[in-house]
Residue frames as qw, qx, qy, qz and C-alpha x, y, z in Angstrom:
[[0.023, -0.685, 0.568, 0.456, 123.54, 79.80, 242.23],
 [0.920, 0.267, 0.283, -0.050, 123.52, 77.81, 239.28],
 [0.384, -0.317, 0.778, 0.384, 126.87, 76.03, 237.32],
 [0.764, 0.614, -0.011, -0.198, 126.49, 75.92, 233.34],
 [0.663, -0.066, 0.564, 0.488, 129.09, 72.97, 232.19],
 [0.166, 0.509, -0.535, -0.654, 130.55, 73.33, 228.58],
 [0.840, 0.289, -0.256, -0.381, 128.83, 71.41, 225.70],
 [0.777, 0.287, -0.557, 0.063, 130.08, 67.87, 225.48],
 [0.195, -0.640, 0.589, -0.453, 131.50, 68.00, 229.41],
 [0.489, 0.215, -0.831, 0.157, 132.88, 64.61, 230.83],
 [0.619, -0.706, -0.250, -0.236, 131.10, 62.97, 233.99],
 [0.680, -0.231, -0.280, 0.638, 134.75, 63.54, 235.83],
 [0.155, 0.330, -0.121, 0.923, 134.14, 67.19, 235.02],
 [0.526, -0.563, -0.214, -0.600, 130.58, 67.41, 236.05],
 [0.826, -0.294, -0.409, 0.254, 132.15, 65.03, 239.29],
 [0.440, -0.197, -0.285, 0.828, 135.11, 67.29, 240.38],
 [0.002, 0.479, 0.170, 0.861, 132.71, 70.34, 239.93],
 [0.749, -0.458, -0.302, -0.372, 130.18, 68.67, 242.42],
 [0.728, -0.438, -0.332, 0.409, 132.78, 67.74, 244.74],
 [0.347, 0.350, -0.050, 0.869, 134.24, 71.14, 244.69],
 [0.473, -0.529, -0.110, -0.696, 130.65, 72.98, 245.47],
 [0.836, -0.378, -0.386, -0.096, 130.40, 70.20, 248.52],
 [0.653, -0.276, -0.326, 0.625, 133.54, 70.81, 250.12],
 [0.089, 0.306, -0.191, 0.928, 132.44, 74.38, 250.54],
 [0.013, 0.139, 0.736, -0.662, 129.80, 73.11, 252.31],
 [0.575, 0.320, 0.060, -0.751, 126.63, 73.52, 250.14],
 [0.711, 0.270, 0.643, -0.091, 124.63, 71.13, 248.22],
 [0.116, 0.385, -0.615, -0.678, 124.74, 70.27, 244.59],
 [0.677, 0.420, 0.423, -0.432, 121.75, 69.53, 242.44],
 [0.212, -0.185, 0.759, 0.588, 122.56, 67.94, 238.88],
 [0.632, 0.523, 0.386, -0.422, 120.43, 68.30, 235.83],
 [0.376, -0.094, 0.747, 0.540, 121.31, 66.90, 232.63],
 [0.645, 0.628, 0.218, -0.377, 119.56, 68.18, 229.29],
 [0.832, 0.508, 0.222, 0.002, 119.97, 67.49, 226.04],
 [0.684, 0.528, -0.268, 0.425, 123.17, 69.32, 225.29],
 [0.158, 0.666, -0.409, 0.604, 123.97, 70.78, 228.47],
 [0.512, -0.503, -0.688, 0.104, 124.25, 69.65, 232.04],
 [0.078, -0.558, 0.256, -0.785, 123.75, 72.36, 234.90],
 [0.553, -0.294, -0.612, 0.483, 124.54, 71.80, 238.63],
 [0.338, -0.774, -0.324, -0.427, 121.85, 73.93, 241.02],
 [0.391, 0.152, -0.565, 0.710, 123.94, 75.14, 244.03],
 [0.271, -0.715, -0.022, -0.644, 122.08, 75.80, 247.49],
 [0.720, -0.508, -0.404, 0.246, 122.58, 75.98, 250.81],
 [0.203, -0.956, 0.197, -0.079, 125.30, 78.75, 253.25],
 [0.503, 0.723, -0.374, 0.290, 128.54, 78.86, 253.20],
 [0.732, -0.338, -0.458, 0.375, 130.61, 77.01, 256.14],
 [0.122, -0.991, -0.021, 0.042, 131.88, 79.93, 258.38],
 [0.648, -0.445, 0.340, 0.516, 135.44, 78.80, 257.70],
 [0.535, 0.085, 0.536, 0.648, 135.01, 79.70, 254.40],
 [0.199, 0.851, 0.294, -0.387, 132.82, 82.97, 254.57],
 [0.270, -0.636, 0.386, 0.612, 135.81, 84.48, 252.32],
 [0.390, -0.039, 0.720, 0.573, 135.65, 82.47, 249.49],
 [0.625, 0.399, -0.024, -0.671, 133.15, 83.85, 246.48],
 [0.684, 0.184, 0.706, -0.021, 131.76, 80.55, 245.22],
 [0.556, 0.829, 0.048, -0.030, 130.59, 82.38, 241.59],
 [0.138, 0.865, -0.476, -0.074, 134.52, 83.45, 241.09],
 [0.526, -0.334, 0.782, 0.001, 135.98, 79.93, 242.61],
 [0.744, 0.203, 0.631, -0.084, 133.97, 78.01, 240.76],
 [0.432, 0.839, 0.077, -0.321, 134.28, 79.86, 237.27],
 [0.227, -0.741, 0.605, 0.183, 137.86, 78.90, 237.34],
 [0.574, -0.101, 0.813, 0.022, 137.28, 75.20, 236.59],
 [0.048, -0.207, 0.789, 0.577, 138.52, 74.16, 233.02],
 [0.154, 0.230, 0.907, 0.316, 134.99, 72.24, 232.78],
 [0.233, 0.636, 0.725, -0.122, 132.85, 74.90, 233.41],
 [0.330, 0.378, 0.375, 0.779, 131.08, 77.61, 231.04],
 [0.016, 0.500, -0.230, 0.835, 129.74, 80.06, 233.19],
 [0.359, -0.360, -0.679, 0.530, 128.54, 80.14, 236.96],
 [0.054, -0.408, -0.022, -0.911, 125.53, 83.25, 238.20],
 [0.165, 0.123, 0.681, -0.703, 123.20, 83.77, 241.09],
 [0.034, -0.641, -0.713, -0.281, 119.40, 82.95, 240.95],
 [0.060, -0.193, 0.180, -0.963, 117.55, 85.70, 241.67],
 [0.742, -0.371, -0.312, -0.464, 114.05, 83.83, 242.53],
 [0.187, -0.548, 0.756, -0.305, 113.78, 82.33, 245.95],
 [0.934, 0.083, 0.292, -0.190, 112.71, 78.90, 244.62],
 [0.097, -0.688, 0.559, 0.452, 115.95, 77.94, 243.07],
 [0.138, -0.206, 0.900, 0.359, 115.80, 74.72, 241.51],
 [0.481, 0.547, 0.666, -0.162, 112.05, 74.93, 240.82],
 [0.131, 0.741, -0.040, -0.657, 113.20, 78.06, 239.05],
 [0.858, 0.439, 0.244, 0.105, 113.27, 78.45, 235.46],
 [0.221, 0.887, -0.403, 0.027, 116.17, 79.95, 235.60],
 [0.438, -0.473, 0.754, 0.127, 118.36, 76.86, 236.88],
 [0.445, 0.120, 0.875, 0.146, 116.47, 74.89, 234.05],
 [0.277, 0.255, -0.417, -0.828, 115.83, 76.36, 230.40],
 [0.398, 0.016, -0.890, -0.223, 114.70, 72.66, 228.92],
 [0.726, -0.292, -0.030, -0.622, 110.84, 71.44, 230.46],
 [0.166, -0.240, 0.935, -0.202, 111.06, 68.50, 232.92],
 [0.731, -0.071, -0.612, -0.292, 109.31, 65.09, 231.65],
 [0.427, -0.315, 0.734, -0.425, 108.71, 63.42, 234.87],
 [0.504, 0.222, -0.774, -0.313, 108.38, 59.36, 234.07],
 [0.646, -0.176, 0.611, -0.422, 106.11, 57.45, 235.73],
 [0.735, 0.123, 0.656, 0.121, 106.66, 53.75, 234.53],
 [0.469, 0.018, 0.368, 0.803, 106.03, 54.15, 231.06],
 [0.112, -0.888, -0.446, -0.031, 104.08, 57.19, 231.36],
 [0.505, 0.018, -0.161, 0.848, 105.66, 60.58, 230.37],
 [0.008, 0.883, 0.466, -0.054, 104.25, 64.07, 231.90],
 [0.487, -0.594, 0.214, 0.604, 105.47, 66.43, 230.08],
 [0.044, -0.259, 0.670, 0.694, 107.15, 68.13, 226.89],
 [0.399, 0.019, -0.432, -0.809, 104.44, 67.15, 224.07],
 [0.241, -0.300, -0.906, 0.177, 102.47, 64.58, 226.38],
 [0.500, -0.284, 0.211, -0.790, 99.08, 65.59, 227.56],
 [0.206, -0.057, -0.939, 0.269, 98.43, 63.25, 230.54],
 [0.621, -0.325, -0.172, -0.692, 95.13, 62.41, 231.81],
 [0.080, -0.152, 0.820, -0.546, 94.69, 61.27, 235.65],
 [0.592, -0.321, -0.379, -0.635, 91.22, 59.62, 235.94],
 [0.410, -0.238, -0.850, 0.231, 89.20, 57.79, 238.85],
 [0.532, -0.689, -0.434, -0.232, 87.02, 57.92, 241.49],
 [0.166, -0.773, 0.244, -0.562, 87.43, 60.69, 244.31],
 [0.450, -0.525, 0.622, -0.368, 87.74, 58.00, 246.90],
 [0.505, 0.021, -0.815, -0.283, 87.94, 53.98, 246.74],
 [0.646, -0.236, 0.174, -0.705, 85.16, 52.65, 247.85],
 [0.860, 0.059, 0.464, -0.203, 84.91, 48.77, 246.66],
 [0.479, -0.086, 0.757, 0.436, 86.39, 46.17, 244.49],
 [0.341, 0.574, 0.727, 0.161, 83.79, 46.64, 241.88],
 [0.195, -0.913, -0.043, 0.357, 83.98, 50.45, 241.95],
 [0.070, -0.813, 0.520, 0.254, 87.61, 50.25, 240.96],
 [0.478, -0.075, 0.822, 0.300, 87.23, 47.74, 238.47],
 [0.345, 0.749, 0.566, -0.022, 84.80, 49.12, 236.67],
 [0.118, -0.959, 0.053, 0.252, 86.01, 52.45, 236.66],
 [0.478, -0.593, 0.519, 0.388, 89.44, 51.39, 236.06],
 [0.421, 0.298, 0.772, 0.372, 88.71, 49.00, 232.70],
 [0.387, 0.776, 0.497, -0.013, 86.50, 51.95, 231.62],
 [0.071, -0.941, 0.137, 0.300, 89.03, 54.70, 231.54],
 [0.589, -0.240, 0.666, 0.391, 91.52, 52.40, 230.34],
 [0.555, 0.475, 0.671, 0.129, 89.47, 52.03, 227.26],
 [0.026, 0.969, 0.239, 0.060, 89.01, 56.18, 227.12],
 [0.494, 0.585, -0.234, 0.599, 92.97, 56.96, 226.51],
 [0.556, -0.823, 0.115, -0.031, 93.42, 57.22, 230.93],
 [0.349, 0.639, -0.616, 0.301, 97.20, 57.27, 231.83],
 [0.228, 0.349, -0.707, 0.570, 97.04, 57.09, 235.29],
 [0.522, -0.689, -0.464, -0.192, 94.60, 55.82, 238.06],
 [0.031, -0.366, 0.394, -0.842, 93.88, 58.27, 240.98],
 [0.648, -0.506, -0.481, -0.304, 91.64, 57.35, 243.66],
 [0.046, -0.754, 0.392, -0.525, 91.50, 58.24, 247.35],
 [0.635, -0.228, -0.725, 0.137, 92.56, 55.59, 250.24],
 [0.251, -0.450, -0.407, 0.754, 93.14, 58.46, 253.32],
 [0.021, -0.805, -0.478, -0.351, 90.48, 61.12, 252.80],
 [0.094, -0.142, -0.323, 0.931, 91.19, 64.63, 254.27],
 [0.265, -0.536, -0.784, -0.168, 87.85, 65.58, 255.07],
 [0.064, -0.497, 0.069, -0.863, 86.01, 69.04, 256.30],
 [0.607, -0.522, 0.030, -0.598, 84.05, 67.01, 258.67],
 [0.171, -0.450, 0.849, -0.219, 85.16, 64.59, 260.94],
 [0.626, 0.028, 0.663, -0.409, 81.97, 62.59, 260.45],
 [0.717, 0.551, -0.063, -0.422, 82.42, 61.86, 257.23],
 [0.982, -0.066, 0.177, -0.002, 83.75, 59.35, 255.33],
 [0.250, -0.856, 0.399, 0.214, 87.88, 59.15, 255.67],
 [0.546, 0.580, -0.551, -0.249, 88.81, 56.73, 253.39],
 [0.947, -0.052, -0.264, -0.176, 89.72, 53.08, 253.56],
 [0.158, -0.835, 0.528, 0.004, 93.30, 53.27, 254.11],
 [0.187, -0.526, 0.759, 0.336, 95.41, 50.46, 253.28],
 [0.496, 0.310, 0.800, 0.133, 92.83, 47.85, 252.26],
 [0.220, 0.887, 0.226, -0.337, 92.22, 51.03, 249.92],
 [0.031, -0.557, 0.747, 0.363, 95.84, 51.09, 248.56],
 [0.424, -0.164, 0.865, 0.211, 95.31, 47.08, 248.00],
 [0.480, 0.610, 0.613, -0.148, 92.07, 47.68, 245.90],
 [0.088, 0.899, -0.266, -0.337, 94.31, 50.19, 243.73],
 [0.001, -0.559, 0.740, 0.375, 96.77, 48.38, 243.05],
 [0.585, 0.290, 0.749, 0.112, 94.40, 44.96, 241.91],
 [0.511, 0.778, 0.326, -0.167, 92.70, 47.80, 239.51],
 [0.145, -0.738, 0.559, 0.349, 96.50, 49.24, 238.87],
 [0.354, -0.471, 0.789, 0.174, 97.35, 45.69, 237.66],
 [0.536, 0.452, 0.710, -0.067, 94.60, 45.04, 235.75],
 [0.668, 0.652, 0.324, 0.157, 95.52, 47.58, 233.48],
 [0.655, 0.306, 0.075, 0.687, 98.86, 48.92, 233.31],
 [0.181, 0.748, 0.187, 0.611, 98.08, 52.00, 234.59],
 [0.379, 0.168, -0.543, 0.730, 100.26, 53.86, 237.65],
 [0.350, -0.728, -0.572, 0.141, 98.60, 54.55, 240.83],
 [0.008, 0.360, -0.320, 0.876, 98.48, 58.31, 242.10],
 [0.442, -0.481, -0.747, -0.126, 97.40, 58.41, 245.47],
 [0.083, -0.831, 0.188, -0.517, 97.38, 61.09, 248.27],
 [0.511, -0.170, -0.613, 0.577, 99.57, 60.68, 251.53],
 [0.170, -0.867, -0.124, -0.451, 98.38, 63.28, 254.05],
 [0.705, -0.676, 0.168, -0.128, 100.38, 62.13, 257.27],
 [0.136, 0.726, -0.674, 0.002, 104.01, 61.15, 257.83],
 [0.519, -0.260, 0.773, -0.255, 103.09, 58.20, 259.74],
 [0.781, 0.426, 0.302, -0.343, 101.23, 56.91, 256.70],
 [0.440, 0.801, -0.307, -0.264, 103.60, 57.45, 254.33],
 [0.150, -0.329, 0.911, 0.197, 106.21, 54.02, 254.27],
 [0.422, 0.343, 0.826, -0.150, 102.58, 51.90, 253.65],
 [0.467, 0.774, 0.118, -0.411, 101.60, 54.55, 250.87],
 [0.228, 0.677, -0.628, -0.309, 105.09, 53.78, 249.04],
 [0.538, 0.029, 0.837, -0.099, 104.18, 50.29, 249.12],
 [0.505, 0.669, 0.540, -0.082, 101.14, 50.75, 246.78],
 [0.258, 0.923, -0.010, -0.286, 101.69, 54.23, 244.87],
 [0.808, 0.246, 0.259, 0.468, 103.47, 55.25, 242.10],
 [0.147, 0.541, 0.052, 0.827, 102.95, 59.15, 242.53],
 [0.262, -0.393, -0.582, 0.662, 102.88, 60.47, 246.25],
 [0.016, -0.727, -0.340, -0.596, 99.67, 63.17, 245.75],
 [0.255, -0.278, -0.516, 0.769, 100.36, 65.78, 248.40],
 [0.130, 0.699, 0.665, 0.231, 96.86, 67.51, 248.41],
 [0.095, 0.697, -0.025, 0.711, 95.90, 71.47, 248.68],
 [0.597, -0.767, -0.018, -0.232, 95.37, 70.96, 252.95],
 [0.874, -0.287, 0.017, 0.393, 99.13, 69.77, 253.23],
 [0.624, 0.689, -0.056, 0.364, 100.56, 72.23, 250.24],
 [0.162, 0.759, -0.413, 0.476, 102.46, 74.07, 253.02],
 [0.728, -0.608, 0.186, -0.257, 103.06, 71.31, 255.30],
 [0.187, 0.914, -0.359, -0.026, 106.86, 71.12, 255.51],
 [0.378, -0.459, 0.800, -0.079, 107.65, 68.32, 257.14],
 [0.719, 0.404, 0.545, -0.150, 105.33, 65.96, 254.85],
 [0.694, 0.702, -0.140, -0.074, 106.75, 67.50, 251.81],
 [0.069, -0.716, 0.694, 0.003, 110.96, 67.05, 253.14],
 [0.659, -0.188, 0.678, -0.266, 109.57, 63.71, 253.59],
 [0.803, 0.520, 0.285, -0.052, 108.16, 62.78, 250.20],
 [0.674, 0.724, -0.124, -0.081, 111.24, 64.41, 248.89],
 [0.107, -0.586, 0.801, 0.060, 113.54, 62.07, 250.02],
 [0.755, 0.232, 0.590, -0.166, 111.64, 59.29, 248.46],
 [0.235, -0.183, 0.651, 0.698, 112.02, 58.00, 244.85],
 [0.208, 0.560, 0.783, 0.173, 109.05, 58.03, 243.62],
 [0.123, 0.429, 0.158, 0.881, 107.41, 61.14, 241.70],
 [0.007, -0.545, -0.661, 0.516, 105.08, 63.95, 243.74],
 [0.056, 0.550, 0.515, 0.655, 102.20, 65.67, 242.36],
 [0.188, -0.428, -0.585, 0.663, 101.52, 68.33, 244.53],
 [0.006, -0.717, -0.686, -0.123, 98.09, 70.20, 244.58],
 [0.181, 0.311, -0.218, 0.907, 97.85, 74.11, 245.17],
 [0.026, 0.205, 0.421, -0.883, 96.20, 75.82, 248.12],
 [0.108, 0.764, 0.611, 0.177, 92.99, 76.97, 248.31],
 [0.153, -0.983, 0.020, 0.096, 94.79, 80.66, 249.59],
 [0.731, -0.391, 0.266, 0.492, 98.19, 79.63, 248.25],
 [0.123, 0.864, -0.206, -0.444, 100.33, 82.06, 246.17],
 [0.936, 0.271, -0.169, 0.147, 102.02, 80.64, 243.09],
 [0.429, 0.661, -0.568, 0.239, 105.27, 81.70, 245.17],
 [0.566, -0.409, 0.652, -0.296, 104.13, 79.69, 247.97],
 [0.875, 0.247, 0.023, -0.415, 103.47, 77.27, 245.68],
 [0.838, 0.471, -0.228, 0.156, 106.48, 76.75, 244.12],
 [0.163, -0.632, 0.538, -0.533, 108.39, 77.48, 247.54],
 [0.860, -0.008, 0.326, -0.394, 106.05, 74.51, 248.68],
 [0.958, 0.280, 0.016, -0.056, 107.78, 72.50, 245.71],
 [0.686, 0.563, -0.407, 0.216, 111.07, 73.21, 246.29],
 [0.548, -0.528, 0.507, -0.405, 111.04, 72.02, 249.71],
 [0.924, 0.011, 0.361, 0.130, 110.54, 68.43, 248.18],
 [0.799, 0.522, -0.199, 0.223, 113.17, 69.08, 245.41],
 [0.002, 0.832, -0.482, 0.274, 116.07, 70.83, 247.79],
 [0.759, -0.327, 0.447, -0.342, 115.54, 67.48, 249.59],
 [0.291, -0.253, 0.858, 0.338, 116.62, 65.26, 246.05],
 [0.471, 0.477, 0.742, -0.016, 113.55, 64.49, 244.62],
 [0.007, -0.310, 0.236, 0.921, 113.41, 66.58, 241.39],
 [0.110, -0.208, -0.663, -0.710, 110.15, 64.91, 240.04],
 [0.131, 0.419, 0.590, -0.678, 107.67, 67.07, 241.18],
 [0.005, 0.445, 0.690, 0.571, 104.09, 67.58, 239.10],
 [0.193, 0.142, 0.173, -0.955, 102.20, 71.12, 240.00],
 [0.097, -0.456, -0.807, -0.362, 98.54, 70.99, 240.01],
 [0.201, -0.168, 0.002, -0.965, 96.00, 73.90, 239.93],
 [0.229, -0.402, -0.887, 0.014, 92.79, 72.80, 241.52],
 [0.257, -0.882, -0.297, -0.263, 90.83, 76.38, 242.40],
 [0.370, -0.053, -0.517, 0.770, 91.34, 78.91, 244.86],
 [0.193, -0.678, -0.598, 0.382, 89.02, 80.30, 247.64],
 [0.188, 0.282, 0.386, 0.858, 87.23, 83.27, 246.14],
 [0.260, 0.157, 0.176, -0.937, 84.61, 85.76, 246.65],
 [0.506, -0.051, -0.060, -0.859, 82.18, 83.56, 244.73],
 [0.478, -0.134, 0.827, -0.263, 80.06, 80.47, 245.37],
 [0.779, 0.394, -0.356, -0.333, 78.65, 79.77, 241.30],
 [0.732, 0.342, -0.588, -0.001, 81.45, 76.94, 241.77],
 [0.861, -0.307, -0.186, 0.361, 83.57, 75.06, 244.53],
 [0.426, -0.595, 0.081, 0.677, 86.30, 77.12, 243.71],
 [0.445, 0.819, -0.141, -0.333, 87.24, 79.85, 241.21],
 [0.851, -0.071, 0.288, 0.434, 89.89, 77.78, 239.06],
 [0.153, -0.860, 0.112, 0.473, 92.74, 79.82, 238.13],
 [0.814, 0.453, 0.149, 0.332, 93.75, 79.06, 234.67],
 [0.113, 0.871, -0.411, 0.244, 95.93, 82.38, 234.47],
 [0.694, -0.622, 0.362, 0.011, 98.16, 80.49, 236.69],
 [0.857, 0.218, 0.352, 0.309, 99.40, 77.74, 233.87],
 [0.594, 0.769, 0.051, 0.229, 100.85, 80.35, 232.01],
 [0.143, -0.899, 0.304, -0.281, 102.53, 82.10, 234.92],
 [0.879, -0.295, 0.374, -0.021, 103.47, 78.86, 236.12],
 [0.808, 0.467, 0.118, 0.339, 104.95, 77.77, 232.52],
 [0.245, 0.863, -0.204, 0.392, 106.92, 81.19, 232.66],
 [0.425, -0.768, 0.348, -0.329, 108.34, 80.64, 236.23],
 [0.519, -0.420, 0.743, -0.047, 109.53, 76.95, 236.14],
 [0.459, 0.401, -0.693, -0.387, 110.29, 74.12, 234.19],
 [0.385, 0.061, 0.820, -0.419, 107.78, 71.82, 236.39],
 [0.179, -0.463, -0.741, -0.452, 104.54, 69.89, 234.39],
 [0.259, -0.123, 0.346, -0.893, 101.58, 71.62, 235.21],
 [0.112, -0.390, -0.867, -0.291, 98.41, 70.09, 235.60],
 [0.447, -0.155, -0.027, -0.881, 95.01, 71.09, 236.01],
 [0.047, -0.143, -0.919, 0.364, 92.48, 69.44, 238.40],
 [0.397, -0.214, -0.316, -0.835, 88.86, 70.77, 236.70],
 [0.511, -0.465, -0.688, -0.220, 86.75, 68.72, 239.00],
 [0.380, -0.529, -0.522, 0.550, 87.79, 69.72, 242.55],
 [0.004, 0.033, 0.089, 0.995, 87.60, 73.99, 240.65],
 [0.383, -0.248, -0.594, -0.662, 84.24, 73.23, 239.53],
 [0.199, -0.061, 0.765, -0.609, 82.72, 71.13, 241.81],
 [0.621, 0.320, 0.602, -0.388, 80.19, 70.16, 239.56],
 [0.604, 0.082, 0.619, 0.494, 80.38, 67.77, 236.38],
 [0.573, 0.733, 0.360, 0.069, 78.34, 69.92, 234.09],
 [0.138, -0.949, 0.143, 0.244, 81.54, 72.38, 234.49],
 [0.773, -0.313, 0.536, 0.129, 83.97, 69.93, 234.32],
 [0.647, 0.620, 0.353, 0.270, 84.08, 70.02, 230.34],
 [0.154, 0.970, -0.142, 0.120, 84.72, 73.74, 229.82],
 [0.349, -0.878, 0.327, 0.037, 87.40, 73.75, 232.07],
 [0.696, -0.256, 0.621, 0.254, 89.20, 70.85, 231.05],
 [0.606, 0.581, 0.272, 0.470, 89.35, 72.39, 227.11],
 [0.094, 0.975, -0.132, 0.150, 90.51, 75.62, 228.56],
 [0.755, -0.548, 0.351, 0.084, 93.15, 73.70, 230.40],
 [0.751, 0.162, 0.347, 0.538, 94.95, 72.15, 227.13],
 [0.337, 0.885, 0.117, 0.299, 93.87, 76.10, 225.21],
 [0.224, -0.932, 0.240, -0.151, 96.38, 77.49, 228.27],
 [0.072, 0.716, -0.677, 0.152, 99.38, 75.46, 228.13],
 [0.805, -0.298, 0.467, -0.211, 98.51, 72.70, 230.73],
 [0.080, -0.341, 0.930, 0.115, 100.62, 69.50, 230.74],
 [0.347, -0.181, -0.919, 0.044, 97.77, 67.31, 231.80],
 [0.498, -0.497, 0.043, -0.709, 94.49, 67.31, 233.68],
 [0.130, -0.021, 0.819, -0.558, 93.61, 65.42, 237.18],
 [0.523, -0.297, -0.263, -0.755, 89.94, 64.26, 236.46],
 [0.450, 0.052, 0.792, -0.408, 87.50, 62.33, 239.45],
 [0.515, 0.143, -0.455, -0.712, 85.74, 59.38, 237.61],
 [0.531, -0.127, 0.601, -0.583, 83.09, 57.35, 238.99],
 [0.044, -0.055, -0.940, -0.334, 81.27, 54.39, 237.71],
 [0.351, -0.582, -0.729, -0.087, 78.29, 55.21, 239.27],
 [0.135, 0.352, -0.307, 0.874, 78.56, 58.79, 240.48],
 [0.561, -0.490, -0.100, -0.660, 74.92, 59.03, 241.73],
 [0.721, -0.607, -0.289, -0.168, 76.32, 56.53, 244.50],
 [0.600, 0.387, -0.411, 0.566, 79.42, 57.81, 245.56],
 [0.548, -0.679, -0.402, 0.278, 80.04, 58.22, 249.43],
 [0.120, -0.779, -0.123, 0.603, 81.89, 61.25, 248.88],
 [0.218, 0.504, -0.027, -0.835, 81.89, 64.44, 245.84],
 [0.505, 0.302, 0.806, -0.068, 79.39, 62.84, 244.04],
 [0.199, 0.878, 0.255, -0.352, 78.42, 65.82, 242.49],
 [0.193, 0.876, -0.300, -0.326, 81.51, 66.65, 240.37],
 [0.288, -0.158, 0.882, 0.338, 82.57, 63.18, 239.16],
 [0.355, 0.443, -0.532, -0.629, 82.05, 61.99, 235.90],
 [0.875, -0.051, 0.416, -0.244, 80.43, 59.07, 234.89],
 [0.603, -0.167, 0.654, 0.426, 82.43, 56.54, 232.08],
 [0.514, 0.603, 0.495, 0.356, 80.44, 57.65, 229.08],
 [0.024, -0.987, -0.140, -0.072, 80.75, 61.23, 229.67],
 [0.305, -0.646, 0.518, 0.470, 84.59, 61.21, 230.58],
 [0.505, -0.044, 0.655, 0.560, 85.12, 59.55, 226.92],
 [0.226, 0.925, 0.262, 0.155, 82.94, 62.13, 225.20],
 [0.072, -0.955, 0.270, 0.096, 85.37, 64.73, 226.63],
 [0.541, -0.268, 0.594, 0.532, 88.42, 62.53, 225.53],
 [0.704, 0.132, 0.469, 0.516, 87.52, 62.74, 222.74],
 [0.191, -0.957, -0.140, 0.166, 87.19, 66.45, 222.59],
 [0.514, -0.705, 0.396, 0.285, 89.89, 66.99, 224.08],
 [0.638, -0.127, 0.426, 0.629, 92.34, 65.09, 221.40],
 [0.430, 0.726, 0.255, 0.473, 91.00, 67.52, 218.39],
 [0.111, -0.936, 0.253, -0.220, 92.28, 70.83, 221.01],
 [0.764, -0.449, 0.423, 0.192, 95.40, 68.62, 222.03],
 [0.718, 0.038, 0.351, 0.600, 96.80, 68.40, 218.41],
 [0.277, 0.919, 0.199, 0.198, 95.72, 72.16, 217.66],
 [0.114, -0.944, 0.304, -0.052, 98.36, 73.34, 220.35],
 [0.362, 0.749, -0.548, 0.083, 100.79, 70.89, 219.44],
 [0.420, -0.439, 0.740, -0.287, 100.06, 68.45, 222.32],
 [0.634, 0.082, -0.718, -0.275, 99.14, 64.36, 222.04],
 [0.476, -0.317, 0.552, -0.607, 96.91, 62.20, 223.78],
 [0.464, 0.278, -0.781, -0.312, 97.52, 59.04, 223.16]]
């Protein structure tokens, strides 16, 4: 159910409206846009109050302007509880509205040098954010799983050297107070997307999540998957497309661009696009990431390497520094065609 205040409404209205919805026992979500605010109702009715009709109760109150059922079962991802695109702010980093953001780094951190290098080059090449992995989910056990915290600390030296916010993946619950240490975006990858407790978890945290889709996930698990962390409080959640598990084997995965649009239509989440883990190899890695801005995308997720040809793990589909700033600059002439900016 979703509460539309009246233009210009007072925070004592948007207050007694929110304690109203609470003492029937459900939850109240607040969003504030530009001229309106609107207050996302979910949860069940106490059984003392099975009687009342919330939509009719609520409709009553002087501050508000009208009061209707969603009809999607992702409510507050829905775009129906939210007309107006969500900016999610990371420091001063905005993803969103006319921002095209660009994640860069190396698929895993490997070494001080690594992630200095890497870091100072992208910096240079219009990166927002640094990504880089410290826990590794990993198809084999015998491979290499990531550094883990002394992995965070090598993040944040390269973090601090240039200004630029850390996204990092959490995969485990137990991990996940020592990941908010370091991170600035909690990256819940595509092997967690439907792992429920890990996502209730991240969304009682402040801090944004960027969460990754399935390799077999539907976009309504997807976005079922995101409003598990928002129902929880957290409302800045960042979608990212990254392939899905197809019939063929030309790539890693088949990357689903259709998706951005459907995605754009269905919610008022950023989307991003993750062209390296679709591809799975760099020479792809281009295309996809200009078809990404041509379809809508917020922002892309790229893996850059300093030295791809020794990376300990997907070597094969990172970028090296000269080649990710070729495609920046690409990229900004099809970034101001559809109206975006990559600054």
């Amino acid at each position: 159910m979703i509460v539309v205040m009246k233009k210009g409404s007072k925070e004592e209205d948007v207050s007694r409206v929110k304690e109203r919805i609470e003492d029937m026992g459900l939850e109240a979500h607040i969003s504030k846009g530009s001229e309106r605010t609107v207050i996302g109702v979910v949860g069940s009715l106490d059984k003392d109050k099975l009687s009342l009709d919330p939509i009719a109760t609520l409709s009553l109150d002087e501050g508000v302007d009208r009061v209707y059922s969603v009809t999607k079962p992702y409510k507050l991802a829905s775009r129906e509880n939210r007309e107006e695109n969500t900016i999610v702010k990371v420091g001063n980093v905005e993803v969103g509205g006319d921002n095209f953001t660009i994640i860069a780094g190396p698929c895993s951190v490997e070494s001080k040098e690594q992630m200095m290098e890497t870091a100072l080059g992208i910096k240079e090449c219009s990166a927002h954010m640094l990504r880089g992995g410290a826990f590794k989910p990993r198809t084999s056990p015998y491979t290499f799983q990531g550094l883990g915290e002394e992995g965070l600390k090598l993040l944040k030296e390269a973090s601090d050297a240039t200004g630029m916010p850390i996204v990092t993946e959490v995969m485990n619950p137990k991990d996940l107070d020592v990941v908010l240490r370091y991170a600035d975006v909690l990256q819940i990858g595509a092997r967690n997307i439907q792992n429920f407790s890990l996502l209730k978890l991240v969304g009682q945290t402040d801090k944004p999540v960027l969460l990754k889709r399935g390799m077999s996930t539907t976009i309504q698990e997807f976005l079922m998957s995101a409003e598990y962390v928002m129902s929880e409080g957290n409302a800045d959640v960042i979608l990212c497309e990254r392939g899905i598990r197809t019939f063929e084997t030309a790539t890693r995965s088949t990357l689903d661009i259709s998706a951005v649009p459907v995605l754009k239509k269905e919610t008022h989440l950023p989307v991003l696009i993750d062209p390296s883990h679709a591809a799975g190899k760099r020479d792809y890695v281009p295309a996809l990431s200009k078809a990404a801005i041509a379809a809508g995308a917020d922002g892309l997720l790229i893996e850059v390497h300093y030295k791809p040809e020794i990376a300990v793990s997907d070597a094969a589909q990172q970028l090296n520094i000269p080649e990710y700033c070729s495609l920046v600059k690409e990229l900004k002439d099809i970034a101001k065609a559809v109206g975006k900016v990559i600054n």
